[in-house]
TORMARMI-856798 format. One line per 10 residues: number of its first residue (from 1); their letters; for each residue x, y, z of N, C-alpha, C. Coordinates in pm, 1 decimal. Layout:
NUM) a) X Y Z X Y Z X Y Z ~ ...
//
This chain:
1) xxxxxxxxxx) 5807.5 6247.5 11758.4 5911.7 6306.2 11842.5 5920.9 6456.6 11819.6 ~ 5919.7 6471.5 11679.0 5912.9 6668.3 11680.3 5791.9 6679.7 11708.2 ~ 5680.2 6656.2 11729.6 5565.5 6709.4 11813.4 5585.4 6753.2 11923.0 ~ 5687.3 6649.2 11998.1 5723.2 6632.9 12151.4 5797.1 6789.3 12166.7 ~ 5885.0 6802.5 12103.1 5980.6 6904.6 12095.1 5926.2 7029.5 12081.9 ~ 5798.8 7049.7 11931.3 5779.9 7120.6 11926.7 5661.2 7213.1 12065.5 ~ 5602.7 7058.7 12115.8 5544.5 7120.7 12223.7 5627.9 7197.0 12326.7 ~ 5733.3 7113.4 12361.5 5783.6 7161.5 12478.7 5867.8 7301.8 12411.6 ~ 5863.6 7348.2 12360.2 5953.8 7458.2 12277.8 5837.7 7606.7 12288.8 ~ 5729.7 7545.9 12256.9 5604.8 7629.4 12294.0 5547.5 7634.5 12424.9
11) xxxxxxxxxx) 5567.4 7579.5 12498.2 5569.3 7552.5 12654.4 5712.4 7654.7 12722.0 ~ 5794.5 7685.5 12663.8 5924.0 7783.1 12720.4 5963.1 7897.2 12632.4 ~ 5898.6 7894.6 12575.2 5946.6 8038.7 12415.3 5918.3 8141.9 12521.5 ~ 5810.0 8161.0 12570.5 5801.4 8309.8 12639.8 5864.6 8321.8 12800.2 ~ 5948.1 8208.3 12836.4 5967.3 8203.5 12959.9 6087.7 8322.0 12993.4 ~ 6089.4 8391.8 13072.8 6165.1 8475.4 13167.2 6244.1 8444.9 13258.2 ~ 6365.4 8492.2 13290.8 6433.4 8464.4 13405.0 6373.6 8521.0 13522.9 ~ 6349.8 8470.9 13612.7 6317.8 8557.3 13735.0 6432.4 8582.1 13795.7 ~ 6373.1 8719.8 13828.8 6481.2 8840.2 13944.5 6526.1 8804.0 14086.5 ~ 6649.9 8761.3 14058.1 6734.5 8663.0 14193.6 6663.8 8727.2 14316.6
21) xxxxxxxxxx) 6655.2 8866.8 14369.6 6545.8 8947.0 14473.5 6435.1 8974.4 14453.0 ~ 6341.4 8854.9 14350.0 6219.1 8842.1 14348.7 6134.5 8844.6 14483.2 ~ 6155.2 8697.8 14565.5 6068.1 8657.5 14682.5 6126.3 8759.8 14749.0 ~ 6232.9 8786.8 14810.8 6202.6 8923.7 14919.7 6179.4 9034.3 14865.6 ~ 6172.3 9137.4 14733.4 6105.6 9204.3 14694.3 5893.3 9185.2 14701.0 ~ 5872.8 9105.4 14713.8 5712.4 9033.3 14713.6 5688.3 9055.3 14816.1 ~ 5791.9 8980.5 14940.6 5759.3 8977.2 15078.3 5742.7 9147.1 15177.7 ~ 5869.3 9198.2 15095.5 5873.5 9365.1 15121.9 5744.4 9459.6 15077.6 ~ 5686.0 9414.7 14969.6 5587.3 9481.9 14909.3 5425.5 9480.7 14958.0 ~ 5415.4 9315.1 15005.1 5285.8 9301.9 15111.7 5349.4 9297.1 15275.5
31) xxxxxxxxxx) 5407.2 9277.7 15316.7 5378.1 9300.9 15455.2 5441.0 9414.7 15551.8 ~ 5509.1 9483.9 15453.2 5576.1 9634.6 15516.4 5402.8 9671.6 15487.8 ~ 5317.5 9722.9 15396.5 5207.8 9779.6 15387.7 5049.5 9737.5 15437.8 ~ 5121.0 9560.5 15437.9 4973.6 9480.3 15538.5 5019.6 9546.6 15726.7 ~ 5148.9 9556.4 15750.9 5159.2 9573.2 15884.1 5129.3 9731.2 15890.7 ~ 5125.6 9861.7 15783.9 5101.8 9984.1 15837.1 4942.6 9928.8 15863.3 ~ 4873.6 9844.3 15745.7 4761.3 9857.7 15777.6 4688.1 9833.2 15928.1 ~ 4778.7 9750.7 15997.0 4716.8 9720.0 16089.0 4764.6 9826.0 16248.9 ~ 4860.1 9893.6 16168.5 4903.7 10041.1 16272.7 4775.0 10114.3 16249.9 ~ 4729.2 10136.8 16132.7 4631.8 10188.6 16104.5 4552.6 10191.2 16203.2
41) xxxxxxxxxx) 4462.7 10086.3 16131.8 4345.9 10015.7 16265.1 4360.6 9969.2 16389.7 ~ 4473.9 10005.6 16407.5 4462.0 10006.9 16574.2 4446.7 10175.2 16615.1 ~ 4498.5 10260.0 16502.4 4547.9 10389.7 16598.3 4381.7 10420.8 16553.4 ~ 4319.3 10377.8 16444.0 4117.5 10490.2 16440.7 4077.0 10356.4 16566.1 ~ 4049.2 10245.6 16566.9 3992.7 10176.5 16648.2 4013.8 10201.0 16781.1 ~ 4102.0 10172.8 16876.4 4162.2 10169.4 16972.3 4269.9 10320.8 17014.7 ~ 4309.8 10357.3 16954.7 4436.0 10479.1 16949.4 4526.5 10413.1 17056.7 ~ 4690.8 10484.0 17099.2 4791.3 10452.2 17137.4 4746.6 10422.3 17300.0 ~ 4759.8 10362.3 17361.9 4782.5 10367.8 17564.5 4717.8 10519.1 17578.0 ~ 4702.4 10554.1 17688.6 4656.7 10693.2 17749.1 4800.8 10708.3 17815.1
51) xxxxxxxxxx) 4827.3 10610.9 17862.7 4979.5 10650.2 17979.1 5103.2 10634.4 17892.5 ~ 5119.2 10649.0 17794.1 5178.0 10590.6 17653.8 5319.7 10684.3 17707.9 ~ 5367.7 10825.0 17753.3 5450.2 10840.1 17803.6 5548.1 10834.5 17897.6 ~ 5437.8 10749.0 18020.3 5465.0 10690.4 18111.0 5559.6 10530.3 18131.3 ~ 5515.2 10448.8 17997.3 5475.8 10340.0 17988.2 5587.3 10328.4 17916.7 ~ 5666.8 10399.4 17803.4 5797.8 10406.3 17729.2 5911.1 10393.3 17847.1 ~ 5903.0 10476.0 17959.5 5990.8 10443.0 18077.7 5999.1 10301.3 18176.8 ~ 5917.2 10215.1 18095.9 5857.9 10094.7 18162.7 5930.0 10008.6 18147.7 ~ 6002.7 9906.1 18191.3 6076.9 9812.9 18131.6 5977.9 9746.6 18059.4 ~ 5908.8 9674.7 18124.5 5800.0 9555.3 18104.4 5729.5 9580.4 17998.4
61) xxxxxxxxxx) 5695.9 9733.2 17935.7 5635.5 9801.0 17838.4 5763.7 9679.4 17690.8 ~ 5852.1 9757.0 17724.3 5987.2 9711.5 17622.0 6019.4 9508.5 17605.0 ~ 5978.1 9504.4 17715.6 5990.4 9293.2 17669.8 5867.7 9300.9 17668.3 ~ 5729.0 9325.8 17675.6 5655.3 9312.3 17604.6 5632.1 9376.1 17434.8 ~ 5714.7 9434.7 17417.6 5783.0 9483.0 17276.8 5804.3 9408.7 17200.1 ~ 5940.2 9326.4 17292.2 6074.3 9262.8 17226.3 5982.6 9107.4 17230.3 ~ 5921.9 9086.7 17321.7 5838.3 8936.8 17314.8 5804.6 8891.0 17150.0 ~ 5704.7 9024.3 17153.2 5633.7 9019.3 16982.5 5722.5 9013.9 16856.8 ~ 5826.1 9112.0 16890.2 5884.1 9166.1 16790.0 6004.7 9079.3 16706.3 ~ 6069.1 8968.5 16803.2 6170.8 8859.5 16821.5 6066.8 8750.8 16800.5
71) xxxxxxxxxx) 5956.4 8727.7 16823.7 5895.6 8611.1 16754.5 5813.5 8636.6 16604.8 ~ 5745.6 8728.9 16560.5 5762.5 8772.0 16464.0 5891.6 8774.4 16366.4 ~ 6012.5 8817.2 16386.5 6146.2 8794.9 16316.8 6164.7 8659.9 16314.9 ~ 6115.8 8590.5 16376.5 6177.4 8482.5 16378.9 6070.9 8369.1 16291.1 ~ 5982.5 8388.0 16320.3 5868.2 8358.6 16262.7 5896.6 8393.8 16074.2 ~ 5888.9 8536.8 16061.2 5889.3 8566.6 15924.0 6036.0 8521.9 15825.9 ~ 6105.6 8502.9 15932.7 6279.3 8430.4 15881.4 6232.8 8281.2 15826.3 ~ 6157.3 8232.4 15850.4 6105.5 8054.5 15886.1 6014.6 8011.2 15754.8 ~ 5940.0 8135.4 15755.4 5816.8 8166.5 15645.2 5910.2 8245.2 15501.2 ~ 6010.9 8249.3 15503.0 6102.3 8337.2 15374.1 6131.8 8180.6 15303.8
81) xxxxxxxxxx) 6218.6 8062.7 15459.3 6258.0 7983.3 15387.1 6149.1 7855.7 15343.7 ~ 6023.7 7872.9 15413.6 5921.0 7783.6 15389.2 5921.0 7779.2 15222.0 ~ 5914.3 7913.7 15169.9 5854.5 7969.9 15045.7 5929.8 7841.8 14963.9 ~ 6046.8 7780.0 14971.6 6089.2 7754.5 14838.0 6036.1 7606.7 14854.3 ~ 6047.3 7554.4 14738.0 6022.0 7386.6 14758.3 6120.1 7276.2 14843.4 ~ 6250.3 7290.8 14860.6 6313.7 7241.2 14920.6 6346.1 7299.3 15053.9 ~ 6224.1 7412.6 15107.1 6265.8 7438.9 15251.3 6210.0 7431.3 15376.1 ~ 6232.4 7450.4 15449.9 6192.8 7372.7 15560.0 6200.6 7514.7 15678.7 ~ 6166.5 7477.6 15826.6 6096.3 7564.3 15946.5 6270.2 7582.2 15963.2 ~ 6380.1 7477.9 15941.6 6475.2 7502.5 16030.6 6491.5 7503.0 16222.5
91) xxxxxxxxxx) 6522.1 7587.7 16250.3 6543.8 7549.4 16394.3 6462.5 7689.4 16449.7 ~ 6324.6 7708.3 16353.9 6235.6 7784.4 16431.8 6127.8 7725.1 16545.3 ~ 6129.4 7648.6 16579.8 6004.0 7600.0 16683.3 6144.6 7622.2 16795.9 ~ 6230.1 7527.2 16782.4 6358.2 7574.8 16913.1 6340.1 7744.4 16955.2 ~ 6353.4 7810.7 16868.9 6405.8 7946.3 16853.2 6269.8 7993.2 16909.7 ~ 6136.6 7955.3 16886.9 6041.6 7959.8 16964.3 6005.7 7952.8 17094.9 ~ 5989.4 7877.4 17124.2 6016.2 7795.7 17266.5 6113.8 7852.5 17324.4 ~ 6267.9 7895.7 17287.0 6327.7 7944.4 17418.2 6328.4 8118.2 17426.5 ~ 6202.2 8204.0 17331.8 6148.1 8319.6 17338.6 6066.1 8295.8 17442.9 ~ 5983.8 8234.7 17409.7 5849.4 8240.4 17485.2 5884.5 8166.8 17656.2
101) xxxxxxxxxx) 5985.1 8079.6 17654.2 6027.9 8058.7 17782.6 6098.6 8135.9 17903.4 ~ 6219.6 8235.5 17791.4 6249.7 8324.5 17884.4 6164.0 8436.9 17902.3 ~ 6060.0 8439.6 17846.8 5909.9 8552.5 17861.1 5829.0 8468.2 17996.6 ~ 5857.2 8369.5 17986.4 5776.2 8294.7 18135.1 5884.0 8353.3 18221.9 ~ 5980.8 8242.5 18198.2 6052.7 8288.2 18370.3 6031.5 8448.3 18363.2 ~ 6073.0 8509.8 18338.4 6039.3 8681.1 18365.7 5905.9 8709.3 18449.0 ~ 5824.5 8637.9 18373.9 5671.8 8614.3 18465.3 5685.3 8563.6 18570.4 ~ 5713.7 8480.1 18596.9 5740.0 8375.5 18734.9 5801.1 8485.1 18814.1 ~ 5923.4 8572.1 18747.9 6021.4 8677.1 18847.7 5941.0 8796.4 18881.3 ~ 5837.1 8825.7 18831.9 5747.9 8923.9 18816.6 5631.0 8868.2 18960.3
111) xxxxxxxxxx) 5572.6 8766.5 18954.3 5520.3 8714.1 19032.9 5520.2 8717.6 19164.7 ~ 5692.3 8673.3 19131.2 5763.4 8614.7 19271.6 5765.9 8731.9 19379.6 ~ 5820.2 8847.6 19288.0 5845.6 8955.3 19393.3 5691.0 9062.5 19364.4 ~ 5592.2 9033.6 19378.3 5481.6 9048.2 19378.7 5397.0 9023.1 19494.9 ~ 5342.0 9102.3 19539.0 5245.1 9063.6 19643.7 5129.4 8965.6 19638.5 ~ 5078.2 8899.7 19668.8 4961.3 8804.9 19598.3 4891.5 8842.7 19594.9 ~ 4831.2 8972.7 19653.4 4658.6 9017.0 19619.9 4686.2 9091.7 19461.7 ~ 4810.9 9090.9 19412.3 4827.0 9142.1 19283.1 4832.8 9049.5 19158.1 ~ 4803.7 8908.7 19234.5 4853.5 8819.0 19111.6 4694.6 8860.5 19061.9 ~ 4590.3 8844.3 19073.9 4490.1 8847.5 18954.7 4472.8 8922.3 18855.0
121) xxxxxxxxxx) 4543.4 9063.4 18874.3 4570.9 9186.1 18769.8 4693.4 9152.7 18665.3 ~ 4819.8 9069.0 18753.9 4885.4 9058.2 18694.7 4888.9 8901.3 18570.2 ~ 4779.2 8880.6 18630.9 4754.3 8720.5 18542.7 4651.2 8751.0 18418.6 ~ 4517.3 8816.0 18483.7 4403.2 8846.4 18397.9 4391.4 9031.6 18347.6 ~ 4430.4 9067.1 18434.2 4432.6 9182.0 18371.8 4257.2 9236.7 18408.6 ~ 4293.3 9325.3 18289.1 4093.1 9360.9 18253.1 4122.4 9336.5 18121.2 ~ 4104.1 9280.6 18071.4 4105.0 9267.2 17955.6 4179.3 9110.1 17859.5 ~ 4160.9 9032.6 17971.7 4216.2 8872.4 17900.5 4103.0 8824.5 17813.9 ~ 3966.0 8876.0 17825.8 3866.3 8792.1 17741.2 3888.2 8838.2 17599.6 ~ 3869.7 8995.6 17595.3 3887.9 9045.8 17413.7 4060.2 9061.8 17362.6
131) xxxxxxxxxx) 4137.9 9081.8 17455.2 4293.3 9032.1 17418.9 4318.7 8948.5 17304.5 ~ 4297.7 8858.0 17325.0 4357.0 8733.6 17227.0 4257.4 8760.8 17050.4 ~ 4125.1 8786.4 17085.9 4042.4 8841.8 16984.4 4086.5 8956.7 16888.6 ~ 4119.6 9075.5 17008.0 4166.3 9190.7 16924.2 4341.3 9142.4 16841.9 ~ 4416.7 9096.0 16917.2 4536.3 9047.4 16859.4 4484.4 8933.2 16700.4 ~ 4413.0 8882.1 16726.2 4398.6 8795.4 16584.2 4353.5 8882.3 16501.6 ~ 4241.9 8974.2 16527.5 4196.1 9054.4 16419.7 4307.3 9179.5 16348.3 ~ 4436.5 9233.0 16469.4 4544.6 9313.0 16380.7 4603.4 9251.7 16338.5 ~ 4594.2 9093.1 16325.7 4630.6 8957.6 16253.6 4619.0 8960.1 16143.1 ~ 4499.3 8984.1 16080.9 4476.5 8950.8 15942.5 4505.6 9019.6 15871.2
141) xxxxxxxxxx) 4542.8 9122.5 15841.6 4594.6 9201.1 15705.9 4725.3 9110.5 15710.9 ~ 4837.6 9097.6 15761.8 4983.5 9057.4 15795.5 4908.5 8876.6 15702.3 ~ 4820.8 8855.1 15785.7 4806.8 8675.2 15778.1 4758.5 8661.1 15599.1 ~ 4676.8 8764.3 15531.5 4616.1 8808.5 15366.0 4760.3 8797.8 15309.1 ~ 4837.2 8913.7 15351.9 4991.5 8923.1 15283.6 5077.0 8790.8 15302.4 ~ 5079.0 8755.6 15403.5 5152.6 8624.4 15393.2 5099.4 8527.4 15286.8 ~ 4991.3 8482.3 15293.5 4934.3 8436.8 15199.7 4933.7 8461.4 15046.4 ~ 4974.6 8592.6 15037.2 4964.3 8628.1 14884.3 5115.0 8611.2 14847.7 ~ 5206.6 8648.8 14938.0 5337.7 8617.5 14896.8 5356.7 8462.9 14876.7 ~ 5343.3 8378.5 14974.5 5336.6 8226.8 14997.5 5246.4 8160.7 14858.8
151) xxxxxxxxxx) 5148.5 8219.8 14821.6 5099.2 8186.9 14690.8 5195.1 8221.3 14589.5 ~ 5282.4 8328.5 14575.7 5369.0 8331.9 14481.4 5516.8 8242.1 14453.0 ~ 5520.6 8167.1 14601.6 5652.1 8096.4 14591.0 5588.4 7932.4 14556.2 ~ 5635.9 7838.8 14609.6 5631.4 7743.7 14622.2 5691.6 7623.3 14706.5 ~ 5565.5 7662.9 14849.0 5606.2 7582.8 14977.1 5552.5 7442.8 14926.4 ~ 5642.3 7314.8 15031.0 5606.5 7188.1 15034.5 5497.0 7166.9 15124.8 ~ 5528.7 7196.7 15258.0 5515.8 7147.3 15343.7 5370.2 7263.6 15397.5 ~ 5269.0 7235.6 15343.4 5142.7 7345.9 15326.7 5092.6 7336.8 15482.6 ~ 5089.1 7281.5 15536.0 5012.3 7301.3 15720.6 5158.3 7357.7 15805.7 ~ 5254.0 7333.5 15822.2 5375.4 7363.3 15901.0 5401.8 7514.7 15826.6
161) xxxxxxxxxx) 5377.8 7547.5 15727.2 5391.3 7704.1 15626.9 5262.7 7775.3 15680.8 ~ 5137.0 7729.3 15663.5 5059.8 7808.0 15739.3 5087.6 7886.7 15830.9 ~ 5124.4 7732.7 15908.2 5106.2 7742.7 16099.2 5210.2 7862.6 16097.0 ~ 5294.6 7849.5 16052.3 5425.0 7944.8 16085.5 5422.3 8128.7 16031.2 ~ 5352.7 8084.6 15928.8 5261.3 8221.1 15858.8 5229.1 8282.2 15944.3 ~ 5085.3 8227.7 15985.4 4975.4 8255.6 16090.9 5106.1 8323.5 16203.9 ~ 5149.2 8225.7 16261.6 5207.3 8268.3 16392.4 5289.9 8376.9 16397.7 ~ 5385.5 8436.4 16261.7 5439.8 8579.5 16215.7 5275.2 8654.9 16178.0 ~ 5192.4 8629.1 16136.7 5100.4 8778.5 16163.6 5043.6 8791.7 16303.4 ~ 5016.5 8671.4 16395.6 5016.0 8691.2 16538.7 5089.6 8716.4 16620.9
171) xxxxxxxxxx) 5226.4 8707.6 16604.6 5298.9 8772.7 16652.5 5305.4 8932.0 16599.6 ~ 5305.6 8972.1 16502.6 5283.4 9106.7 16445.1 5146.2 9145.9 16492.2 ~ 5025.6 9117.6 16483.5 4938.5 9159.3 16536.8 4989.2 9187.9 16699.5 ~ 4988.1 9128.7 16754.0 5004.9 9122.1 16862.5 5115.5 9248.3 16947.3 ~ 5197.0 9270.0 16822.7 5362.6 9369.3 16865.2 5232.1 9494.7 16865.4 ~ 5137.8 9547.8 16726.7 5050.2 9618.7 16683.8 4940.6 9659.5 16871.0 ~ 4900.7 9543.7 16865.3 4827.2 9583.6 16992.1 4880.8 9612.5 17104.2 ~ 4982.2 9585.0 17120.3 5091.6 9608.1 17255.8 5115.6 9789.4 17262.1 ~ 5081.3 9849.9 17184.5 5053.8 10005.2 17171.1 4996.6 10029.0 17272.0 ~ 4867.9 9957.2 17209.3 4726.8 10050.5 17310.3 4720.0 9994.2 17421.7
181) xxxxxxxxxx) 4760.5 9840.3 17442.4 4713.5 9740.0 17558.7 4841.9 9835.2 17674.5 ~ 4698.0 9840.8 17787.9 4764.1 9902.8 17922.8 4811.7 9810.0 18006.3 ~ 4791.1 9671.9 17984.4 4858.0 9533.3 18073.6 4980.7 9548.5 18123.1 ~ 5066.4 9571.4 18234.8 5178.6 9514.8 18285.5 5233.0 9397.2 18327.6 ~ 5118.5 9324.4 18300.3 5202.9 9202.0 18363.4 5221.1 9066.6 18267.5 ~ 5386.7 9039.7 18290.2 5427.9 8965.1 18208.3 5371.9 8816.7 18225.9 ~ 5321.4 8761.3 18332.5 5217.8 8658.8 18294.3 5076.7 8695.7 18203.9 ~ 5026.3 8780.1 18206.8 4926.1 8817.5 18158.6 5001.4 8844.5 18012.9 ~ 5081.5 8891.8 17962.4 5150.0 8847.4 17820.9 5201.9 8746.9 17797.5 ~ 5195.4 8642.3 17855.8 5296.3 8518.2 17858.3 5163.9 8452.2 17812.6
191) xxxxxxxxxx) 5072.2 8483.5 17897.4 4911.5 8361.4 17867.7 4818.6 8411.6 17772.8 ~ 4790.9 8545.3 17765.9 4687.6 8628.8 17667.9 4736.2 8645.5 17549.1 ~ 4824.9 8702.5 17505.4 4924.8 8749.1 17363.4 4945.1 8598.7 17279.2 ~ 5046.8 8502.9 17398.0 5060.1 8426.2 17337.0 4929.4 8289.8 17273.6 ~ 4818.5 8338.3 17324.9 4689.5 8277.8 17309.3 4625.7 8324.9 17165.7 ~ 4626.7 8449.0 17184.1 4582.4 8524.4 17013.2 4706.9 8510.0 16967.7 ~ 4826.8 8462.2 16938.0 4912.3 8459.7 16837.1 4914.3 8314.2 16769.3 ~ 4899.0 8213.1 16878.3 4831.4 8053.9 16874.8 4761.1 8043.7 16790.3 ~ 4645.0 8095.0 16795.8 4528.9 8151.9 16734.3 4515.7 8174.4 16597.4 ~ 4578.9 8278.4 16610.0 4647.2 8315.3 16435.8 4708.7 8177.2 16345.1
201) xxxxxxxxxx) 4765.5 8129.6 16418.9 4931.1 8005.7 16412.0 4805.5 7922.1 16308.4 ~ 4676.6 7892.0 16420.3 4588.6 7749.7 16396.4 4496.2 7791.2 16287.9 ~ 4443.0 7925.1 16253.8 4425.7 7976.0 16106.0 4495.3 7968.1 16023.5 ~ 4632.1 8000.7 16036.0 4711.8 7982.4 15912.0 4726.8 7798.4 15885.2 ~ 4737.3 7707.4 15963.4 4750.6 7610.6 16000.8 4646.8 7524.7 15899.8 ~ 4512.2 7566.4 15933.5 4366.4 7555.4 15877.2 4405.9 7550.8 15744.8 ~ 4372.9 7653.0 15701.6 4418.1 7725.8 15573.6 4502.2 7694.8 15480.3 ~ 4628.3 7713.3 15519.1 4726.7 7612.1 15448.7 4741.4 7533.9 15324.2 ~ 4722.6 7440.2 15376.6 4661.5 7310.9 15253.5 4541.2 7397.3 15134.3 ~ 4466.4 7490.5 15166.3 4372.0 7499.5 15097.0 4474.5 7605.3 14966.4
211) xxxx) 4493.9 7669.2 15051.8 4526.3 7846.5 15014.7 4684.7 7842.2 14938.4 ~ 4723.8 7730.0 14963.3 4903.7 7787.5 14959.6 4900.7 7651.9 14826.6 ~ 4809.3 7597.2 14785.4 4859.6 7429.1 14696.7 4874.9 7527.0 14583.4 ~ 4976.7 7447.3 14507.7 4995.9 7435.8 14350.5 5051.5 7367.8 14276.5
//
């Protein structure tokens, strides 16, 4: 029995309290600096819009903003409480779904009062094939940091923590590319954006189980 004791006594002699603003100190430390990185590489790769002054006066410029920027928050709110062992998505897939829905109807209203020889610009754009590509790739620094923080906590639920990971650096990627991307049309962000943020979602998703166990 004092073996028992003495083990477990040597098993906690050097243990530390951890710092009650540990996990959001961690979370502050990689992804405020994974997301300049990916300001970065968009502004040497790509640089800002050409019409970039034009385009600030835009509404559609601004909910394609707020699209990214409100699912990302919402996303990274989901992924704070994933971190602990007893937590869970909460009422983020809801909180999902009625972003990305009132980003449709807007599309549909965009549509509607649209001429039809304009729906193909406003659906595909020039640029729906490398869209979703370039958005996953300002993905990954954000999707590394999530991961390194998420390795420091201790999620249960390792594929639903991914997925939700993933889908806050695709949504952040995605806010990142909305700089340079000259697209106006809110179907064409409703179907392209939200395709590379998916994207991201089903990497982190992947991953997960592998990357986040302990």
């Amino acid at each position: 029995m004092r073996e028992t004791e003495d083990v477990i006594d040597s098993l906690v002699r050097d243990l530390k309290p951890v710092s009650r603003h540990a996990l959001e100190r961690r979370f502050a430390l990689a992804i405020l600096p994974a997301l300049a990185v990916s300001l970065l590489l968009m502004l040497i790769v790509l640089g800002l819009r050409i019409d970039m002054a034009q385009a600030l006066m835009l509404p559609v410029f601004w909910i394609k903003s707020a699209y990214n920027a409100l699912l990302a928050i919402a996303a990274f709110a989901a992924v704070y409480r994933l971190s602990r062992p007893d937590g869970s998505e909460d009422r983020f897939f809801g909180i999902a779904a009625a972003i990305i829905l009132a980003l449709a109807v807007m599309a549909v209203i965009q549509l509607a009062l649209s001429p039809a020889a304009s729906y193909p610009v406003l659906v595909l754009g020039s640029s729906a094939l490398h869209c979703p590509l370039l958005i996953f790739a300002f993905a990954m620094p954000i999707l590394i940091a999530n991961t390194w923080v998420l390795r420091g906590g201790a999620p249960s639920n390792l594929g639903i923590t991914g997925f939700i990971a993933g889908i806050a650096a695709g949504a952040s990627g995605a806010w990142v590319y909305s700089w340079f991307c000259t697209e106006n049309g809110l179907p064409f962000v409703t179907l392209w954006y939200s395709l590379g943020i998916l994207l991201t979602g089903a990497i982190g998703a992947l991953l997960g189980p592998r990357l986040l166990r302990w």
